[in-house]
C-alpha positions in Angstrom: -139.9 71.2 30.4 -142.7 68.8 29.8 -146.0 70.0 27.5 -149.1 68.9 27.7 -151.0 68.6 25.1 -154.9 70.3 25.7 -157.3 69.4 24.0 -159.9 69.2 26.0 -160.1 65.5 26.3 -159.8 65.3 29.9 -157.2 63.8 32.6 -154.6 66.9 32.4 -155.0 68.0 36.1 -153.9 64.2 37.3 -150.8 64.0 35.2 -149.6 67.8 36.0 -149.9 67.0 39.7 -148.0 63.7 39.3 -145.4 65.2 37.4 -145.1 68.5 39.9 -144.9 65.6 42.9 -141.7 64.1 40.8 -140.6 67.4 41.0 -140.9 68.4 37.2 -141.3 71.3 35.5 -144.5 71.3 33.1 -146.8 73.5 30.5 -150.2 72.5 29.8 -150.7 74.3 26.0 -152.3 73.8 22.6 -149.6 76.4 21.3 -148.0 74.3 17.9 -144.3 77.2 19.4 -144.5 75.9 23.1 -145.4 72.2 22.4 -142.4 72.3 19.5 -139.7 73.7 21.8 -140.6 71.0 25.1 -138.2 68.4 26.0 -140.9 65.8 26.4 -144.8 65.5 25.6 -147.3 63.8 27.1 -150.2 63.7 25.0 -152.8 62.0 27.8 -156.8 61.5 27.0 -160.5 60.0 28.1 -163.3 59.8 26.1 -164.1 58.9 22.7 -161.7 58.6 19.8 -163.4 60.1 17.4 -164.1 63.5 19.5 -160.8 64.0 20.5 -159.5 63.3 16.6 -161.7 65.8 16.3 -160.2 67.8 18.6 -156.8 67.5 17.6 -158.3 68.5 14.1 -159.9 71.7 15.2 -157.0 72.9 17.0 -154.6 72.1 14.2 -152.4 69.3 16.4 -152.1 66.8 14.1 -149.5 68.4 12.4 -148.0 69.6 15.6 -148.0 65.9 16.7 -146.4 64.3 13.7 -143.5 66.8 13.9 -142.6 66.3 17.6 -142.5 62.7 16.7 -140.7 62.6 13.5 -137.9 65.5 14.9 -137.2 63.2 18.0 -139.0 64.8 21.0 -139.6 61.8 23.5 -143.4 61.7 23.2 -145.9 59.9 25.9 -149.4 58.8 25.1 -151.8 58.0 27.9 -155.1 56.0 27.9 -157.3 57.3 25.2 -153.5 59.0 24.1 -152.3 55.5 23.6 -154.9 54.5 21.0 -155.2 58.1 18.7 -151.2 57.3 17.7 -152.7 54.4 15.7 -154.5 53.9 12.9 -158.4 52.9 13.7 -160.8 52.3 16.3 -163.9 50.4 16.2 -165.6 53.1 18.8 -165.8 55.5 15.6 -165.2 53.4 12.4 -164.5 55.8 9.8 -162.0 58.0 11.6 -158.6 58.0 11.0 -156.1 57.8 13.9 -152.8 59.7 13.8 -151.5 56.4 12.2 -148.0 57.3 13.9 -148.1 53.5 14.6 -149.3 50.9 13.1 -152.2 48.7 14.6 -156.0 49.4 15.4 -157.9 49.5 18.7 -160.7 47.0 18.7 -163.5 46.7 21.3 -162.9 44.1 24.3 -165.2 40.8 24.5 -168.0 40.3 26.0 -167.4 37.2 28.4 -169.5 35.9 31.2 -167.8 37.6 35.0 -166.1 40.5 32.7 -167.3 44.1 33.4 -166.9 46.4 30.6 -165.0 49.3 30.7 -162.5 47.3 32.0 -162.1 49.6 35.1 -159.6 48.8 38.1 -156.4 47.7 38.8 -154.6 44.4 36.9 -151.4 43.2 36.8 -148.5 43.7 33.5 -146.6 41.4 31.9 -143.6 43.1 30.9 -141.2 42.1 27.3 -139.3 43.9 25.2 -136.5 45.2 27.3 -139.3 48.4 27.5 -137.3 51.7 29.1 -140.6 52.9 31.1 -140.1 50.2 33.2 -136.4 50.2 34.5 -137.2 48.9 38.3 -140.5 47.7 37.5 -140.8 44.3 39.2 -142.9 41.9 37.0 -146.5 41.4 37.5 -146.9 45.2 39.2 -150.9 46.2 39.3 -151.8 49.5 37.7 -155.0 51.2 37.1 -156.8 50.7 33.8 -160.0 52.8 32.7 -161.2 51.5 29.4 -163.9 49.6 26.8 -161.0 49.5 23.7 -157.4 48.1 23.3 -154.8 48.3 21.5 -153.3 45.7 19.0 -150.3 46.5 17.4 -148.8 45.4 14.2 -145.5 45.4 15.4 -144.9 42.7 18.7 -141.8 44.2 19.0 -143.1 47.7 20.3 -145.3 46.2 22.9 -143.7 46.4 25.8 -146.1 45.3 28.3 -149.6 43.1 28.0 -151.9 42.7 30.4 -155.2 40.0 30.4 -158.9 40.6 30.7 -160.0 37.9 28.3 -157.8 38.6 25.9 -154.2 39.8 25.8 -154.1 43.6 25.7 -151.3 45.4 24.5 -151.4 47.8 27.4 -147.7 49.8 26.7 -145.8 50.3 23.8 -142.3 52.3 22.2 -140.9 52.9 19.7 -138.1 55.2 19.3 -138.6 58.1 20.8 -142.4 57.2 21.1 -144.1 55.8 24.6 -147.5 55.0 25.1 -149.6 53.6 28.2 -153.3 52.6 28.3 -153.1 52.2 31.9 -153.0 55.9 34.1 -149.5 55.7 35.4 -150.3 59.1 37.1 -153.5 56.8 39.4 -151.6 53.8 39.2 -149.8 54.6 43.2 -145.4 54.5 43.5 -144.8 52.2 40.5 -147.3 54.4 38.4 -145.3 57.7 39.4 -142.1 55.9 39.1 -143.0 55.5 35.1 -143.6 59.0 34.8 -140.1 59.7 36.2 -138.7 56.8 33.6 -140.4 59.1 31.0 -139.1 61.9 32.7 -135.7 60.6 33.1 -135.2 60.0 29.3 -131.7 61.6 27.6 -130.3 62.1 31.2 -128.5 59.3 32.1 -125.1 59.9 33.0 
């Protein structure tokens, strides 16, 4: 069973459907009992950092969160998910990420022929040996929706980059922690084929 996390920060209905497509068995829930006793979340997200912190305040997840990550649980963040499991953002200086990772999200450059949010579909550059991306070819295009990215502390938990006038960290792990800020569930076959690496996680034979 995969959770969910709701928290009313949008994108849920995408990422149900591409995970029933794959065949998978989900629960979309803001219960701290059903989120503890998944196999595998997904915490996914659009909007703005500082209202869905605030969200995962008011609906007493941040606890829930740092337990599924510290006990093991293989845990996904998507988009707007990627950047709460760090520490800052410069959309809402002030407000503390989950700080589950270490690095901060910082605005993307103005530059002249850049359109920001960086909206669309761009290629990855993938390093790191990343487990998402078992029979990923190299340079595959996937969807990006976004005006913030990530850099991490650690180079060696960013598995894939991607450019748009600067390098952007654009997929990370660590442990039993994933993270995309591309929509692998918009992002066409590779994109689903993510999900099932995520999915797929503790069963190999």
């Amino acid at each position: 069973m995969i959770a969910i996390i709701d928290y009313d920060a949008g994108n849920i209905k995408s990422v149900e459907k591409a995970l029933h497509y794959l065949g998978e068995e989900t629960v979309v829930s803001r219960d701290p009992q059903v989120l503890l006793s998944a196999d595998k979340v997904i915490l996914p997200g659009v909007g703005s950092f500082g209202d869905a912190m605030n969200n995962l305040n008011k609906f007493g997840l941040v606890p829930v969160i740092r337990e599924l990550t510290e006990k093991g649980t293989p845990f996904l963040g998507i988009c707007l998910g990627l950047q709460l499991l760090f520490e800052s953002s410069d959309e809402t200086p002030g407000v503390e990420g989950l700080g589950i990772l270490k690095g901060k999200i910082v605005k993307i450059p103005s530059a002249p022929g850049l359109k920001i949010p960086h909206m669309g579909w761009n290629s990855l550059h993938l390093q790191n040996d990343g487990r998402l991306f078992k029979g990923i070819p190299e340079e595959t295009y996937v969807y990006f929706v976004h005006s913030y990215y990530l850099q991490a502390k650690e180079p060696e938990i960013v598995k894939a980059t991607a450019q748009y006038g600067v390098t952007i960290h654009a997929s990370v792990e660590k442990d039993n922690i994933f993270a995309c800020q591309f929509h692998p569930e918009k992002s066409s076959k590779y994109g689903l084929k993510i999900l099932e690496n995520f999915a797929k996680l503790g069963k190999e034979a």
